[in-house]
LUMDO-749776 format. One record per residue (C-alpha): z, y, x. Coordinates in steps of 0.02 Angstrom, whole numbers, padded with zeros to 5 digits, always signed. Layout:
N
ZYX;...
***
This chain:
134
+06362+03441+05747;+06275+03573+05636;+06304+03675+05512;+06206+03745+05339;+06224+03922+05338;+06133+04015+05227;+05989+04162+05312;+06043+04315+05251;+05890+04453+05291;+05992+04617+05396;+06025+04759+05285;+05916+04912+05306;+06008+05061+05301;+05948+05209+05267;+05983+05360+05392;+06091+05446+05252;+06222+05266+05282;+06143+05212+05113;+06106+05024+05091;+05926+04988+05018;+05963+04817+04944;+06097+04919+04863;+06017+05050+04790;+05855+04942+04707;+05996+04821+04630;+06065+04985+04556;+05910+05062+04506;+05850+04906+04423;+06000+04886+04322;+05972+05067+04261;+05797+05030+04219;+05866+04874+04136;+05980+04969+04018;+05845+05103+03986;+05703+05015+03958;+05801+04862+03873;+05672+04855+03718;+05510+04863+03812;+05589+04727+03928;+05623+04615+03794;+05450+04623+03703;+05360+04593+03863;+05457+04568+03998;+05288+04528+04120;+05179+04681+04079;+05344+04792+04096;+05390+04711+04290;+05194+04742+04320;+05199+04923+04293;+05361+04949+04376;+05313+04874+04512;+05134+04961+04532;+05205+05138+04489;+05347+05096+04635;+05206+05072+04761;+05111+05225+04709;+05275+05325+04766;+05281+05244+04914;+05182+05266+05078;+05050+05161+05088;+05052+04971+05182;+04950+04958+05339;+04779+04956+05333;+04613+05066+05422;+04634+05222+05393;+04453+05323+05291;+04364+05384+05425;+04339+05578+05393;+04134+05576+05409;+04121+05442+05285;+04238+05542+05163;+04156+05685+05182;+03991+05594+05156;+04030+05517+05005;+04084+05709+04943;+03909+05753+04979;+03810+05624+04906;+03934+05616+04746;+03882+05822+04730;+03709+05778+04757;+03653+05815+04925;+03529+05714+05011;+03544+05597+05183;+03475+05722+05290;+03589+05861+05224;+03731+05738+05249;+03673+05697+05414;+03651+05857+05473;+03851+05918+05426;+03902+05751+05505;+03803+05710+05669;+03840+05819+05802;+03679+05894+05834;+03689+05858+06005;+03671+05679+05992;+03533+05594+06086;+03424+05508+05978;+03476+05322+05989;+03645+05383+05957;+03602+05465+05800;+03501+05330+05731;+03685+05225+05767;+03801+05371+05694;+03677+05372+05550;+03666+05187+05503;+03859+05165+05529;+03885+05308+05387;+03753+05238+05248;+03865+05064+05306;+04032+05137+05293;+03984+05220+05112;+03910+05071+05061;+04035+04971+05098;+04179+05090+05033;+04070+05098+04872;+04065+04895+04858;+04252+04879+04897;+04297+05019+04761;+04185+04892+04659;+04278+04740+04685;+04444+04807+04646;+04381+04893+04478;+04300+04714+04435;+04439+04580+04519;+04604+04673+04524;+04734+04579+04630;+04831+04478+04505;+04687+04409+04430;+04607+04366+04590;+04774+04287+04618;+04787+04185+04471;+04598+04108+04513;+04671+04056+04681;+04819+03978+04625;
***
């Protein structure tokens, strides 16, 4: 014999004893009551920008973290310096020679590829790339 019950997901508490579902159901019917007129004239666009300016306050989702050379390579080359003054502030200048040629292809490759994927989300941002999917 079995029985339909309903999966609820756990509540996550905050460390304060506050209860998260909670507090977005309250904070969404404020927003609701604020924002009533911009809801009602376009109710999509204004759950888009809610939504995106909620994740900008919030820690970021998993992901790799920018490595620290390649950042401070594309500083460089964005103020003009050339590869070998790039090189020379990030390649330990200790490195044997076939590990420098590695250290410096994998930072042209890492800003190359930071550059393309910067690229791809100014040209295909999410929810269209979504919507061509569906």
């Amino acid at each position: 014999m079995s029985t339909n019950h309903a999966v609820t997901p756990p509540t996550v508490n905050s460390s304060k004893g506050g209860d998260l579902e909670a507090i977005i159901r309250k904070f969404t019917a404020s927003l609701r009551v604020d924002f009533e007129a911009n809801i009602l004239r376009d109710a999509h666009g204004f759950k888009k920008r809610a939504v995106s300016l909620f994740r900008l306050h919030l820690p970021p989702g998993p992901g790799r973290p920018p490595e620290e050379l390649i950042t401070l390579a594309q500083q460089m080359r964005a103020a003009g310096a050339s590869w070998p003054e790039v090189y020379k502030k990030c390649i330990p200048p200790d490195a044997d020679n076939a590990t420098r040629q590695l250290l410096m292809t994998r930072l042209r490759t890492g800003l190359r590829s930071r550059q393309y994927a910067r690229r791809q989300r100014i040209l295909h941002p999410k929810s269209r790339r979504q919507e061509t999917c569906a």
